[in-house]
N, C-alpha and C positions, 0 to 999 in steps of 0.2 A: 627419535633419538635411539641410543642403543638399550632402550627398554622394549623398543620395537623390532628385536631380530626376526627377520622374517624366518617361516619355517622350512626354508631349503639350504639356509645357510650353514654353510662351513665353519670349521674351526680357524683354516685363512684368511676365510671374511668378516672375522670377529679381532684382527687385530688393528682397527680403527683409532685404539685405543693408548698406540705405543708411543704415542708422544706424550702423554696423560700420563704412564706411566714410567716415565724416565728413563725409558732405555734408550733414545734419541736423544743423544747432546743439545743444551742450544745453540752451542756452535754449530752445529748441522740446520737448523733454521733461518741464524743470524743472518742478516744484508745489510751490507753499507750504504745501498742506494736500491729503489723499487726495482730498475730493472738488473739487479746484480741475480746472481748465482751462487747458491750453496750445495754442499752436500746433498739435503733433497732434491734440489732443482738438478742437479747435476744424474744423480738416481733416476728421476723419474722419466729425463729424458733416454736413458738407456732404450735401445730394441733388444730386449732379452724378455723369455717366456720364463723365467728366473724370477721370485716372491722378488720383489720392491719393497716391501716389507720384511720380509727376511735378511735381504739383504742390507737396511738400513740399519737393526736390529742387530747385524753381525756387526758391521761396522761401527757402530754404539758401543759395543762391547770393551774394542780395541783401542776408542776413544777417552773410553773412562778408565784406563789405567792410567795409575797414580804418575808412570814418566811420560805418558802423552803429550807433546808438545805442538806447538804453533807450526814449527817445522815439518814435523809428524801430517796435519791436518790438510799443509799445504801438497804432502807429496801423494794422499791420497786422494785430492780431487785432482793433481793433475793425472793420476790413476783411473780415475771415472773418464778427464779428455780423452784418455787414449781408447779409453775401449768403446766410448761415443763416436770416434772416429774410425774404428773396425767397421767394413763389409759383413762380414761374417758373424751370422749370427749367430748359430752352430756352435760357434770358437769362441767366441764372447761367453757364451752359457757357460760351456765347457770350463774358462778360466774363471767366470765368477764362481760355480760350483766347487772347483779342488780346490781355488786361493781364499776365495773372498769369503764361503760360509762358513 
């Protein structure tokens, strides 16, 4: 478990933890159905050399303000579609860097 950090590990690879500690919504978890998609499913599938962690952790952020809505949640996973559907991964980095973190 995370008593057992190996000794080469990073400070990136110590954020195992960010659902533990609440900076992931559980609406970023939630599923209607086993094989739906959420926020993380939607994350994880990204081709970007971009934290996945960082990146959910930024998007947590944005989440938990107080006017964050249904509406809100909905337009940022169809955000994650679009950039799942980008070639370019270069450009994908690029926009998750200056918008997303």
């Amino acid at each position: 478990m995370l008593a057992n950090v190996p000794d080469d590990a990073t400070d990136d690879d110590l954020y195992v933890s960010a659902l533990l500690r609440d900076v992931i919504p559980p609406s970023f978890v939630r599923l209607d159905d086993p094989d739906g998609e959420n926020i993380v499913t939607k994350v994880t599938e990204l081709d970007t050399d971009v934290s996945k962690i960082k990146l959910l952790v930024s998007l947590g952020r944005v989440a938990q303000q107080d006017d964050f809505t249904a509406e809100d949640l909905n337009s940022m996973e169809g955000a994650l579609n679009t950039l799942k559907e980008l070639d370019d991964e270069d450009n994908i980095d690029q926009y998750i860097r200056e918008r997303l973190l």
